[in-house]
C-alpha atoms as an extended CHARMM CRD file, in Angstrom:
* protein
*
       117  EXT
         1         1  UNK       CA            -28.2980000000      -14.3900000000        7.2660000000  PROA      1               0.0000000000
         2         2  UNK       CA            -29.7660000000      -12.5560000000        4.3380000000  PROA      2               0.0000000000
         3         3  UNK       CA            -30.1030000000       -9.2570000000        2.9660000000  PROA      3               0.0000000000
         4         4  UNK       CA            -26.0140000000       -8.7750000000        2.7400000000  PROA      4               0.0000000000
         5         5  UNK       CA            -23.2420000000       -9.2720000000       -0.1850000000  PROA      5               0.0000000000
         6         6  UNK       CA            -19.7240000000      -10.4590000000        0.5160000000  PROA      6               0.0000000000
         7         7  UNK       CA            -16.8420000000       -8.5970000000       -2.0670000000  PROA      7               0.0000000000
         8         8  UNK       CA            -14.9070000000      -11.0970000000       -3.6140000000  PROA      8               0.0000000000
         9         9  UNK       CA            -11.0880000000      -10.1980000000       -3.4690000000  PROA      9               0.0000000000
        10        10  UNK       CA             -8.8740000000       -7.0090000000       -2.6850000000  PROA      10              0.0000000000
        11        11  UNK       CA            -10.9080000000       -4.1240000000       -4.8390000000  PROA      11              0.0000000000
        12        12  UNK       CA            -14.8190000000       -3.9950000000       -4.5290000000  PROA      12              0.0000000000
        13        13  UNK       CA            -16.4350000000       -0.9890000000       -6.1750000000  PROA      13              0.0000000000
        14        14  UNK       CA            -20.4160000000        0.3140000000       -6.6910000000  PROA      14              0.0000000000
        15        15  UNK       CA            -21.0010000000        3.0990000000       -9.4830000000  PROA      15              0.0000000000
        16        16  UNK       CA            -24.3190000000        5.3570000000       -9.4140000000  PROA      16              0.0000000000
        17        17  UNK       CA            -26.1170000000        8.6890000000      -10.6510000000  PROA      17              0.0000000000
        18        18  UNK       CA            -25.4500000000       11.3820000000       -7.9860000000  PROA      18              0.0000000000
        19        19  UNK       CA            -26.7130000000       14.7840000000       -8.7010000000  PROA      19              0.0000000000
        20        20  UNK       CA            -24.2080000000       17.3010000000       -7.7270000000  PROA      20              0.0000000000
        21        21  UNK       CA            -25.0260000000       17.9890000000       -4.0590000000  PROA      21              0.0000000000
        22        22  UNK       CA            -25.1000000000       21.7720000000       -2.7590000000  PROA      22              0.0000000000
        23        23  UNK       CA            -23.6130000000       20.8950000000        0.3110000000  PROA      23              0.0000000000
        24        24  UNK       CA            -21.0520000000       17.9810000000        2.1110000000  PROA      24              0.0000000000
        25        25  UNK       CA            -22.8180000000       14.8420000000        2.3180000000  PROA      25              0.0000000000
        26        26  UNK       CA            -22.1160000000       11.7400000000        4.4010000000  PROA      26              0.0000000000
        27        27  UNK       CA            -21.5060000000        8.0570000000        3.2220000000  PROA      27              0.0000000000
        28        28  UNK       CA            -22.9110000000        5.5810000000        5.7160000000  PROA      28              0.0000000000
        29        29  UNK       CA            -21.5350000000        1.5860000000        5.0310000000  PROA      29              0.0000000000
        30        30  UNK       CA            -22.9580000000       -1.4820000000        7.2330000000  PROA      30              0.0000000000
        31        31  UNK       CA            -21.0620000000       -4.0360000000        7.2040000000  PROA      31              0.0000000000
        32        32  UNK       CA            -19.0090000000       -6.6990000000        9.0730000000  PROA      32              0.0000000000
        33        33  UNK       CA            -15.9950000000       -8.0910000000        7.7510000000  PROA      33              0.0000000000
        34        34  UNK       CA            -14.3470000000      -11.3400000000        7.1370000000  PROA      34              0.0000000000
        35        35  UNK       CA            -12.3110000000      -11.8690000000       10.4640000000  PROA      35              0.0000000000
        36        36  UNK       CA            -11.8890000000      -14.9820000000       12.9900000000  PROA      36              0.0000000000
        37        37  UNK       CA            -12.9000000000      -14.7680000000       16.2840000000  PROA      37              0.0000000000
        38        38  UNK       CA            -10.4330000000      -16.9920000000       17.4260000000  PROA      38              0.0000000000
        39        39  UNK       CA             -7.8060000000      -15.9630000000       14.9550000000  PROA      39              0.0000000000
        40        40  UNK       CA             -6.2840000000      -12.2200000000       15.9210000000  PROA      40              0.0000000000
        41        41  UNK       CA             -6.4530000000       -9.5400000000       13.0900000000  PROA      41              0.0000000000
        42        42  UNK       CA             -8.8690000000       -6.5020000000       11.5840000000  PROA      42              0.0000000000
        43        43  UNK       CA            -10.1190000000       -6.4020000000        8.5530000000  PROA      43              0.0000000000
        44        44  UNK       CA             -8.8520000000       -3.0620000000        6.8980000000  PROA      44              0.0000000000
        45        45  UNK       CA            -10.9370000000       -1.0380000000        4.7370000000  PROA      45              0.0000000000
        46        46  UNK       CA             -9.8250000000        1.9300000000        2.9610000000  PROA      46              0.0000000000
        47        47  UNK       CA            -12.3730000000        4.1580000000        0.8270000000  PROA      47              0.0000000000
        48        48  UNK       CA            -11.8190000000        6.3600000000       -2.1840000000  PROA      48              0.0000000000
        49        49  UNK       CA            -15.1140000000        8.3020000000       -3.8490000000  PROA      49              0.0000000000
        50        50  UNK       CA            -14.5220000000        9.4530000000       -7.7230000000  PROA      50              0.0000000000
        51        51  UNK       CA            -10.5560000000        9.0180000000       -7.3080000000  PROA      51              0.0000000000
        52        52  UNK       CA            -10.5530000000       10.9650000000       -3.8030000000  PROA      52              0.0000000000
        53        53  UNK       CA             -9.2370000000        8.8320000000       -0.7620000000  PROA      53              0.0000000000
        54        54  UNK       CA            -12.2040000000        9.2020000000        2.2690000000  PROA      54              0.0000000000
        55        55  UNK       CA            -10.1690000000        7.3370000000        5.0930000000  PROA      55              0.0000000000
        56        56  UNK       CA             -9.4630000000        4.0440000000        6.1770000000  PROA      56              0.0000000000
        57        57  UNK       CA            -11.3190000000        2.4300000000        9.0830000000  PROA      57              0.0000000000
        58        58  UNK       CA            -10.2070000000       -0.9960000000       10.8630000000  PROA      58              0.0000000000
        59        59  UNK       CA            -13.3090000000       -3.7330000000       11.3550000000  PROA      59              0.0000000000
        60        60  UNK       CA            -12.8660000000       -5.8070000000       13.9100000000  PROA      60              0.0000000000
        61        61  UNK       CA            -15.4450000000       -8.9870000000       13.8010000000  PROA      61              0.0000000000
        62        62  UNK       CA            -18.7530000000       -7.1980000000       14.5600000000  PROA      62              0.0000000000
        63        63  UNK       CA            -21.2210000000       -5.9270000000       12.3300000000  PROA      63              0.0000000000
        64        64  UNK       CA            -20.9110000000       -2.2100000000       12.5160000000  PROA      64              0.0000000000
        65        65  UNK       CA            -21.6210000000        0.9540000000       10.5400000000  PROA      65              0.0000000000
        66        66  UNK       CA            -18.5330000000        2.7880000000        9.4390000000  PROA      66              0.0000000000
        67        67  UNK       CA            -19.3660000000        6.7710000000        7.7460000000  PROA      67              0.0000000000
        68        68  UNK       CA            -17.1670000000        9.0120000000        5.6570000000  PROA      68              0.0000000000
        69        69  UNK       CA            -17.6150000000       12.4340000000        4.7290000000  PROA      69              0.0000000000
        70        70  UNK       CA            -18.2180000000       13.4130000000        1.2560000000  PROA      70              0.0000000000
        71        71  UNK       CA            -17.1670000000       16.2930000000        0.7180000000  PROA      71              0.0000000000
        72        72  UNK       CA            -19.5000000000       18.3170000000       -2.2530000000  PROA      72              0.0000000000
        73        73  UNK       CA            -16.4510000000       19.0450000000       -4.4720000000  PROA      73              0.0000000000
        74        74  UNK       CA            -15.6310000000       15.3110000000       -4.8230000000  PROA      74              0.0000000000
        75        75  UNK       CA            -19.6970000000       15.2600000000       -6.3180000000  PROA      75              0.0000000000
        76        76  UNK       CA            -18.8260000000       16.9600000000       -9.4960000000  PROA      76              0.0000000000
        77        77  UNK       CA            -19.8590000000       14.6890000000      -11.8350000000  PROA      77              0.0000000000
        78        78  UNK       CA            -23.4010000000       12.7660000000      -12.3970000000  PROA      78              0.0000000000
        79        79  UNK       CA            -21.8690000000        9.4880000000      -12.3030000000  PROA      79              0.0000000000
        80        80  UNK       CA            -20.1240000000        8.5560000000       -8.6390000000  PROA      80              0.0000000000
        81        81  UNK       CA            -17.7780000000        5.3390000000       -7.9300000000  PROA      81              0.0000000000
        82        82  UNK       CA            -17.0040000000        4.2220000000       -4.4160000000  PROA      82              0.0000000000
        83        83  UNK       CA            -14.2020000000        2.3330000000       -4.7790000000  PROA      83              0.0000000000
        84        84  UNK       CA            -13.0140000000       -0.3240000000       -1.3190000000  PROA      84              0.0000000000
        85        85  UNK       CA             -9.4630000000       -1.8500000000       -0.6330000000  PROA      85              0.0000000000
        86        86  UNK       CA             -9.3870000000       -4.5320000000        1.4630000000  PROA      86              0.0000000000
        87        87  UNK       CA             -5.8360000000       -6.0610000000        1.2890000000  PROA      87              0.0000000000
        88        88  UNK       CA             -6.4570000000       -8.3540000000        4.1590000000  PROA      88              0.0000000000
        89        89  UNK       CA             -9.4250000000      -10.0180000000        2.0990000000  PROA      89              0.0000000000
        90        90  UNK       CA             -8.8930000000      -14.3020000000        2.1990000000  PROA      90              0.0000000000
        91        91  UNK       CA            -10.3410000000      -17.5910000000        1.1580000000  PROA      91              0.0000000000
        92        92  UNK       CA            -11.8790000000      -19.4400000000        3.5720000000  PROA      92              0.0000000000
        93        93  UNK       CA            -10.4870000000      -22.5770000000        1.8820000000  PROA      93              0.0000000000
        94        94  UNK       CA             -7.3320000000      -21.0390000000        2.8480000000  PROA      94              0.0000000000
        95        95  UNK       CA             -7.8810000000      -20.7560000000        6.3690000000  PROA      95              0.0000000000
        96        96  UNK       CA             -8.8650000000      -24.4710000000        6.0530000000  PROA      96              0.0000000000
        97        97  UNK       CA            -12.6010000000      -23.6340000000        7.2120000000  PROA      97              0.0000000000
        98        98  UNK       CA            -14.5480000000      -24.8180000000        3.5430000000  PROA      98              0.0000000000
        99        99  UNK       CA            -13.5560000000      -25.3060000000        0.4380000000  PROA      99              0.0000000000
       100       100  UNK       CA            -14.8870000000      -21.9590000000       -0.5550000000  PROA      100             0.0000000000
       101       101  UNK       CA            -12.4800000000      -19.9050000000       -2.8560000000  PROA      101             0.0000000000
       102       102  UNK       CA            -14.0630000000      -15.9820000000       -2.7680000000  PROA      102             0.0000000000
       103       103  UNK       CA            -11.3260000000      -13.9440000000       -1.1770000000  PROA      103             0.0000000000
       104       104  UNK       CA            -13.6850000000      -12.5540000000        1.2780000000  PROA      104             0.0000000000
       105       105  UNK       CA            -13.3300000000       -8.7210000000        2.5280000000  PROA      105             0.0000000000
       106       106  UNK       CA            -16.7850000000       -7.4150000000        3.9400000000  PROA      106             0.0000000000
       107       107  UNK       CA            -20.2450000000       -8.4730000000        3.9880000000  PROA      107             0.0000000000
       108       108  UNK       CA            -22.2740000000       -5.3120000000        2.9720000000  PROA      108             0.0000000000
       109       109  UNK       CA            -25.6340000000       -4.8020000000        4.2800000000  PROA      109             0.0000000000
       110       110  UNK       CA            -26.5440000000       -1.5030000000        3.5840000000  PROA      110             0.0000000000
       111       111  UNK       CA            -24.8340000000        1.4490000000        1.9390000000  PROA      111             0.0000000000
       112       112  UNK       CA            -26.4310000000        5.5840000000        2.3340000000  PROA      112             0.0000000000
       113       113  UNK       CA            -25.5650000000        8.6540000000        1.2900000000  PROA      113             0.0000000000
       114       114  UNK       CA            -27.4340000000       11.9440000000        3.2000000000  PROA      114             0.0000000000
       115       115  UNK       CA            -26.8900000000       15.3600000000        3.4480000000  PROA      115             0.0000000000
       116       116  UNK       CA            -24.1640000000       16.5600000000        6.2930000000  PROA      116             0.0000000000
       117       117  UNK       CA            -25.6360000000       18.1220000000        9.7910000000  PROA      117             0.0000000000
């Protein structure tokens, strides 16, 4: 597959210009996280925008888009961080599968902000 990154470990973050919006806007993620299909779990993802916690969302194995509202207050500034936690991130060399060392979280394929409906 192509087209997608995988975060490396328990903190992945993306900084950007964002001109302060005049209304809410909506972050849209795809991605699909690092789970087993034969192993039980989720992977969990929690989201914080300049500081501000969005939510947390659990992924199970499937390539999915997850979306948090942003709401225009947190767009204050010019400069925007999204900041992800993914505490259940591991190694597939842990899990015995390669000897690949990257704590993997969540493949990211595509990552949108638009104006709320």
């Amino acid at each position: 597959m192509a087209g997608f990154v995988w975060s490396d470990g328990p903190e992945a973050s993306l900084a950007f210009a964002l001109a302060p919006p005049s209304r809410d806007l909506v972050l849209r993620l795809e991605v699909m996280p690092f789970v087993l299909d034969d192993r039980p779990g989720l992977q969990r993802m929690f989201a914080y925008f300049n500081g501000f916690m969005l939510g947390m969302v659990e992924l199970p194995s499937d390539r999915q888009e997850v979306q948090f509202t942003l709401p225009r207050e947190y767009c204050i500034l010019r400069t925007a961080q999204l900041m992800l936690h993914l505490p259940d991130c591991i190694a597939p060399a842990e899990l015995g599968l390669s000897e690949d060392r990257r704590r993997l979280g969540i493949a990211l394929w595509r990552f949108m902000i638009s104006i709320a409906s």
